[in-house]
C-alpha positions in Angstrom: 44.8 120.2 178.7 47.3 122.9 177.7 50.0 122.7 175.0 53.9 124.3 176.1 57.1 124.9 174.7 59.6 125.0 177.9 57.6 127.3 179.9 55.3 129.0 176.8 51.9 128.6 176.7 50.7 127.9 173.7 47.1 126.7 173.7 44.3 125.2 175.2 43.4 121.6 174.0 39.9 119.9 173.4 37.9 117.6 171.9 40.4 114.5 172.4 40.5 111.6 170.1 42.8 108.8 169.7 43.9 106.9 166.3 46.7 104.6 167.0 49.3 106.2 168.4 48.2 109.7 167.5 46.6 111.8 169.9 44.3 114.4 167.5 42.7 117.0 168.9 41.6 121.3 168.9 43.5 123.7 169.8 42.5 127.0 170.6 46.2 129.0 170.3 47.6 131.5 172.9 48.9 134.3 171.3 52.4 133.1 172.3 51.8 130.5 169.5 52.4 133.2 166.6 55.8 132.8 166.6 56.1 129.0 165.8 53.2 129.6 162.9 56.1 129.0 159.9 57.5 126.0 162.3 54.1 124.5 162.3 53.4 124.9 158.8 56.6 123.9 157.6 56.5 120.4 159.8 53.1 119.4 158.3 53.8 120.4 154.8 54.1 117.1 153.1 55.7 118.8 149.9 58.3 120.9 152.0 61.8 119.9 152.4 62.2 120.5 155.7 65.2 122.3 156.8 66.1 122.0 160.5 69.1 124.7 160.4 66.2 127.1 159.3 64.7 126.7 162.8 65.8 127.1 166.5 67.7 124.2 167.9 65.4 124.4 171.2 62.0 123.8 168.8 63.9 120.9 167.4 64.1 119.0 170.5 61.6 117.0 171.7 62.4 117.4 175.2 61.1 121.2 175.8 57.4 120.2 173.7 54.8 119.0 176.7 50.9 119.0 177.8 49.7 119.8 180.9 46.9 117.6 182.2 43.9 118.6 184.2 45.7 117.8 187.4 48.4 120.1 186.3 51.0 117.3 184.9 53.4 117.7 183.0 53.9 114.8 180.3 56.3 114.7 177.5 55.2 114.3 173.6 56.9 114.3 170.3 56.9 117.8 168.6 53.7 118.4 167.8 51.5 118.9 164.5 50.0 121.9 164.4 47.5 123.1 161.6 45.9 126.6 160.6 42.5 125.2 161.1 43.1 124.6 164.8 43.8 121.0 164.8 46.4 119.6 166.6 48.2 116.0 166.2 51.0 114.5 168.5 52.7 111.5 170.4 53.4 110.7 173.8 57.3 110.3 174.5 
């Protein structure tokens, strides 16, 4: 599986678990993925106020945040949780 934003790449996903609703996996990051590093760290940051206007509109929406299956489709998730240890946390729209 891959991870995009709009047409981004932004990683390669393994190692696939489910715990309820959350999908929790590895993510091994494109180098496109540099530039959403304070995004990601800000989102899972359970002590951070986090302040949308500090962010692009387009990351905000959940619309443009997908995963690409094995068979090359294309199915929508909530923005996802990304952390600096290469795991990656999200949920299907």
């Amino acid at each position: 599986m891959k991870l995009y934003f709009l047409n981004e790449f932004l990683g390669d996903i393994s190692n696939i678990g489910i715990e309820g609703m959350w999908i929790t996996a590895e993510i091994t990051p494109s180098k496109n993925i540099v530039k959403f590093n304070d995004f990601f760290a800000a989102i899972i940051e359970e002590e951070n106020d986090f302040e949308e206007t500090n962010y692009n509109e387009e990351w905000l929406d959940d619309n443009n945040w997908y995963i690409m299956d094995d068979e090359n489709t294309r199915k929508g998730i909530y923005i996802p949780a990304v952390y600096p240890d290469g795991k990656i946390n999200w949920r299907w729209r």
